[in-house]
N, C-alpha and C positions, 0 to 999 in steps of 0.2 A: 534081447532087449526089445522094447515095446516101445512105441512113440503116445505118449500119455495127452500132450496138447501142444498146440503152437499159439504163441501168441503174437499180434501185431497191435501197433499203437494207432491210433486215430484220435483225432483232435475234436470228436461233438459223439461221446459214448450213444448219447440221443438222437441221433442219427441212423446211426452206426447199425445199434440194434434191429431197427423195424426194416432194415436193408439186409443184413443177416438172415432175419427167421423167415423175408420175402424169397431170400435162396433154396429154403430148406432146414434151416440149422432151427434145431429147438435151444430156446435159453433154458439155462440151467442155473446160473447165477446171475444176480445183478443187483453191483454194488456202484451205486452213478455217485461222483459223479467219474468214479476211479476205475473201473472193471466190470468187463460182464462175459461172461464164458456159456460156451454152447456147445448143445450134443453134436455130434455127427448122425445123417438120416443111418445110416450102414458101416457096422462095424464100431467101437470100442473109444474110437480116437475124440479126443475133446478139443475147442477150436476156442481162442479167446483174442478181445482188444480192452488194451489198457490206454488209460488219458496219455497223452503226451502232447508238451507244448508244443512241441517242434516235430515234423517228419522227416525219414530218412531222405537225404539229398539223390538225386540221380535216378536211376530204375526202379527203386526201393523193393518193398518184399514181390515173391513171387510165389503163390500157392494155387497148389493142383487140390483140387476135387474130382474125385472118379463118381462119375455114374453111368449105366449099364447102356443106356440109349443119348446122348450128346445130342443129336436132334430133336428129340421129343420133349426134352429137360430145356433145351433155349427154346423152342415153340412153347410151350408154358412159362418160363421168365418173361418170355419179352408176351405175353398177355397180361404179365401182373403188369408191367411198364418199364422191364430191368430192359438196358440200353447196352448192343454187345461193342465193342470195336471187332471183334473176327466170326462173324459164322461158322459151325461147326466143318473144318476142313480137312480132310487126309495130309498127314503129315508125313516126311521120309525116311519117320523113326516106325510109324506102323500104328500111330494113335492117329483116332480122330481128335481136335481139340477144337473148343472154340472158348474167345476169349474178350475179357470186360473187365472195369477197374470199379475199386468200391469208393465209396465218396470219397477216399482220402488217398485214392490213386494208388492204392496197392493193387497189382498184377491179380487177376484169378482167372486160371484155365481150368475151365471143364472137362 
């Protein structure tokens, strides 16, 4: 079994986007004011947000992006102007992570 795409809801698609492809991700689809789905820089997997009135209550979604260098990937976001809540740090599982929420407050670690 292969993971095909994950989708999360955010509430302004038009937002949403030019915040996406500021990460990396290439659009692939985009259907406003309902859907818009994007490649992954590496490997196979597709990454999408759909309109929604309402967001999940509490922690909401949590998604990991892997990339090769963790410091050199936020040294480059935060020049475009992306804003982290954690600097890339050693964690006690054995990843480095660092970590920032997208306009609509879903979780994404690096």
């Amino acid at each position: 079994m292969n993971l095909n795409q994950l989708s999360i809801p955010s509430l302004d698609l038009t937002r949403s986007i030019p915040f996406y492809e500021k990460l990396g991700l290439e659009l692939i689809v985009k259907s406003l004011p309902h859907y818009a789905r994007f490649k992954c820089p590496d490997g196979d997997s597709t990454f999408s947000i759909h309109q929604a009135e309402k967001l999940p209550e509490g922690e909401g979604v949590y998604i990991y992006f892997e990339c090769k260098d963790p410091d050199d990937k936020v040294a480059e976001l935060k020049s475009d102007g992306i804003e982290f809540d954690q600097d890339p740090t050693d964690q006690r599982w054995l990843w480095r992570e660092a970590r920032l929420k997208d306009l609509d407050g879903n979780q994404l670690i690096l």
